[in-house]
N, C-alpha and C positions, 0 to 999 in steps of 0.2 A: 739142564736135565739131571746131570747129577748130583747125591746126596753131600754136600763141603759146607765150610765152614762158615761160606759167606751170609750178609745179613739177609735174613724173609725179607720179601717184598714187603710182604704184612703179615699177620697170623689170621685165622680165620676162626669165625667166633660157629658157636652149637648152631645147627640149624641153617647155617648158611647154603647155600646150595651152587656147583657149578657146572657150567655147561664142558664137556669135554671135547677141549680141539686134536688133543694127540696122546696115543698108547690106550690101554696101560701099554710099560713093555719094562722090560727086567733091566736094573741098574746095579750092575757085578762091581761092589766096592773094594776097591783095594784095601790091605791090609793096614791097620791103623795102630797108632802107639796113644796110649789114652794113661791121664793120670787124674787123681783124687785133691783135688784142691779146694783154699779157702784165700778168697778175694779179699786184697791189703784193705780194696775202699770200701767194704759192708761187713765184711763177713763171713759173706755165703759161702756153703759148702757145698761142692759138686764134681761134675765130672767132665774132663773136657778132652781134645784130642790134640794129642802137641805135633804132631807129623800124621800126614796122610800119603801114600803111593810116593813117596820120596819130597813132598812137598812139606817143608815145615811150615809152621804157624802158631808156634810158641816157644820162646826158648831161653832157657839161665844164659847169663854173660851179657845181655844188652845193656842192662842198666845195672849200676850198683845201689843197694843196700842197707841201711844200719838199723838193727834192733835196739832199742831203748831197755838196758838191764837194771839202770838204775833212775830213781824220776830224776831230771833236769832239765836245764831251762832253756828254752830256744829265745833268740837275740835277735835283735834286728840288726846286729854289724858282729864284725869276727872281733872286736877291741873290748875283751869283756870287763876291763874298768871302766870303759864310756856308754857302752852300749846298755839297749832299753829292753827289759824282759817282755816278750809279746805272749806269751803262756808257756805251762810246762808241758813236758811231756808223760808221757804214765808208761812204766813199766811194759813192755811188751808191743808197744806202738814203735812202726816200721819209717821210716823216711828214706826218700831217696837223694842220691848224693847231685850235687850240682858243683860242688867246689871244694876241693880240697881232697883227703885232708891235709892240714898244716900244722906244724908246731908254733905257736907264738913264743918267740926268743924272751919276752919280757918276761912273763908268767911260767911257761914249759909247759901248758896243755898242751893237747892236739884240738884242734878246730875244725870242721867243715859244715861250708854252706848247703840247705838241704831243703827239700819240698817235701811238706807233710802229707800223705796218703790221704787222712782223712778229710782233711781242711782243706786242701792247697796251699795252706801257708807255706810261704819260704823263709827260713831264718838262721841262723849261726846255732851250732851244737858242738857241746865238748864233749867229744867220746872220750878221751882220757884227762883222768887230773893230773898233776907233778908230783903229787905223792902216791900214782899207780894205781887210783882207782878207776874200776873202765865202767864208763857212765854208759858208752854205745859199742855194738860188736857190728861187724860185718856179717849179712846170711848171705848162702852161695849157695844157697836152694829156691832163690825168685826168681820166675819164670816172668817174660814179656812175651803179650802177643805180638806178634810180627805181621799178622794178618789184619786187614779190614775188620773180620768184626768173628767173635769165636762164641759158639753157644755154650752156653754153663751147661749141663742137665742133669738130671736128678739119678740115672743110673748109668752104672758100665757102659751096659752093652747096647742103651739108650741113643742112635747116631740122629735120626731124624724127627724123635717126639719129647715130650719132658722137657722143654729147655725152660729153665730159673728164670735169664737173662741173657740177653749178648752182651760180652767184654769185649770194648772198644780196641782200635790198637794203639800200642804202647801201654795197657793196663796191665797192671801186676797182680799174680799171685803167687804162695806159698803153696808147692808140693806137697800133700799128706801123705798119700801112699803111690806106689807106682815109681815111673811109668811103666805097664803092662802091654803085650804086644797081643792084639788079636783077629781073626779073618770073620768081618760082617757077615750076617748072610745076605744073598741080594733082597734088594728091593723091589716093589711095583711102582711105577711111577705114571704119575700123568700129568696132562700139559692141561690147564681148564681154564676158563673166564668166570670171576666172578659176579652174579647175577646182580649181586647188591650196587656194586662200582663198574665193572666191565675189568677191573684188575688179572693180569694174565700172567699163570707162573705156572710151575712145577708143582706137584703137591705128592707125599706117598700115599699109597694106598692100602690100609689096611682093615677088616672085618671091623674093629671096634672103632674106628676113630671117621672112616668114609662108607657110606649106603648108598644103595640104589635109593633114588629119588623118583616120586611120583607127585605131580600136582593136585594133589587133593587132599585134604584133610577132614579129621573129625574132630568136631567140638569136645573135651574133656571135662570144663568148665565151664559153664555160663559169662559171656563176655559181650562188651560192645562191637558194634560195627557200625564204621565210622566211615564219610565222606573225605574224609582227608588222612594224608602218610602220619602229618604232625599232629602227635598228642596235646603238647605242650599248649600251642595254643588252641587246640581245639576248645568248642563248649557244648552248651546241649543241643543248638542247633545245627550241629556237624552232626549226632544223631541217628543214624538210619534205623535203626533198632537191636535188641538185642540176640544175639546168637544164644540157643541154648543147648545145655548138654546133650550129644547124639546127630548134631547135626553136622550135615553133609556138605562141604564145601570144594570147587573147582576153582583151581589157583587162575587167575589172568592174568597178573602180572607182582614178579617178587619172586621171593622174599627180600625187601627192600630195608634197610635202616633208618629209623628215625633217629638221627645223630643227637638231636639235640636230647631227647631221652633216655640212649642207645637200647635201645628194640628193633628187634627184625620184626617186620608187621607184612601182611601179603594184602593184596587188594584180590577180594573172591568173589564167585557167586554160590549164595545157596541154593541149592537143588531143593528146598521148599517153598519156594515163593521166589527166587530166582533175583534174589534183593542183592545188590552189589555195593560194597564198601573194604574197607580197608580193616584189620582184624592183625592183633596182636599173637607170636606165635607162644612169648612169654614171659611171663612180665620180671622187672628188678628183683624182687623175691623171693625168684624160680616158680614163681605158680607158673603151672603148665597148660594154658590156653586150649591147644591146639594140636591134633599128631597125626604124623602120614598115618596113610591109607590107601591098597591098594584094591582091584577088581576082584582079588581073591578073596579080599577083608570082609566084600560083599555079602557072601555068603550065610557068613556067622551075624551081619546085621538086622539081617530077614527074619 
């Protein structure tokens, strides 16, 4: 029920529609510690919550380190007069530490074994030469998640919309700004089934993002209606004729996915001629097929 860190069952695409088993009813979030970051393994820039209500789920100190200040070359063994160059590194590229570090007595570098952020590669790095130049530095601003799965999102005060991506655990990022301490407002929440799969979860509820749903639509566009969910293989004698602009449709079953094309398409009947097929709500493109309509809509139809 309530709004955390953990991964969506799934996201829910425009248009979808669910039936409601529980609430709404108000979700009072505890006060959250949220900082400004950029992910070792993309890039991204976002925002995410390193503590919630006393719970952490991200935090500096789990894993160590090292920035790349100067290019040098990662190795496949720590003996760097035997060993085989596997690529370099480039200035500003992050690794994390697996082994070490060491001084090699022969030479007087310092050595350690390390897993590349971006690659995965694992290989030997000289963070210091014997005449004191420092190839790699230690950062003590990388954050691990520590939880299952942690939403990136696009703003502040963004806790349950906007999310980039989920950062796995054990994923790293660098600190930008933060961390900032702030009190959510609550939330509306509901418990729904989705009509497309039967999938059953929590969802928030807010004016721009969830609607009241009514099973009927009107035609926007000119489009087919068809005997079957599947486009793909559909042909001309799946057929039933064409839907056009103004027309009035009663949902019977849907809004369902046609995975193989990914389209939400509803199976209807028209209220002029009473013709039943399956009817796209809109297409790859974003041409807009199809859009509710309620008893009230009626009016202004007349």
């Amino acid at each position: 029920f309530q709004t955390t860190g953990e991964a969506p069952t799934r996201s829910l695409k425009t248009d979808e529609v669910l039936e409601i088993l529980e609430g709404p009813r108000q979700d009072v979030r505890d006060a959250v510690s949220r900082a400004r970051v950029k992910t070792l393994k993309d890039s991204l820039t976002g925002w995410v919550t390193l503590s919630s209500g006393g719970q952490v789920q991200a935090q500096a100190g789990q894993q160590r380190f090292w920035e790349c200040m100067t290019g040098v070359a990662i190795t496949d063994g720590p003996n760097i007069k035997v060993c085989k160059v596997l690529r370099k590194l480039e200035v500003g590229e992050v690794v994390r530490l697996l082994e070490g570090p060491e001084i090699d007595k022969d030479t007087g570098v310092t050595r350690l074994k390390a897993l590349c952020i971006q690659d995965n590669l694992e290989g030997w790095v000289t963070t210091l030469g014997n005449a004191g130049t420092v190839y790699a530095e230690e950062k003590t601003d990388i954050y691990s998640v520590v939880c299952e799965a942690l939403p990136l999102q696009k703003a502040f005060i963004d806790l349950s919309t906007g999310t980039l991506r989920m950062l796995q655990k054990d994923e790293a990022f660098e600190v930008l700004e933060g961390p900032k301490e702030f009190q959510p407002e609550p939330a509306e929440r509901m418990k729904g089934r989705a009509v497309a799969d039967g999938q059953v979860g929590w969802v928030t509820v807010t004016n721009k993002r969830v609607k009241r749903w009514y099973p009927s639509y009107i035609c926007k566009q000119s489009c087919v209606m068809q005997d079957t969910l599947n486009t793909v293989s559909a042909g001309p004698s799946n057929t039933v004729r064409r839907v056009e602009e103004g027309e009035l449709l009663e949902v019977l079953d849907g809004p369902q996915e046609d995975k193989a094309a990914s389209l939400l398409r509803i199976k209807a009947k028209a209220r002029k001629d009473q013709a039943v097929g399956w009817i796209t709500l809109k297409g790859n493109q974003g041409t807009v097929f199809l859009t509710q309509w309620s008893r009230k809509d009626e009016v202004q139809l007349k």
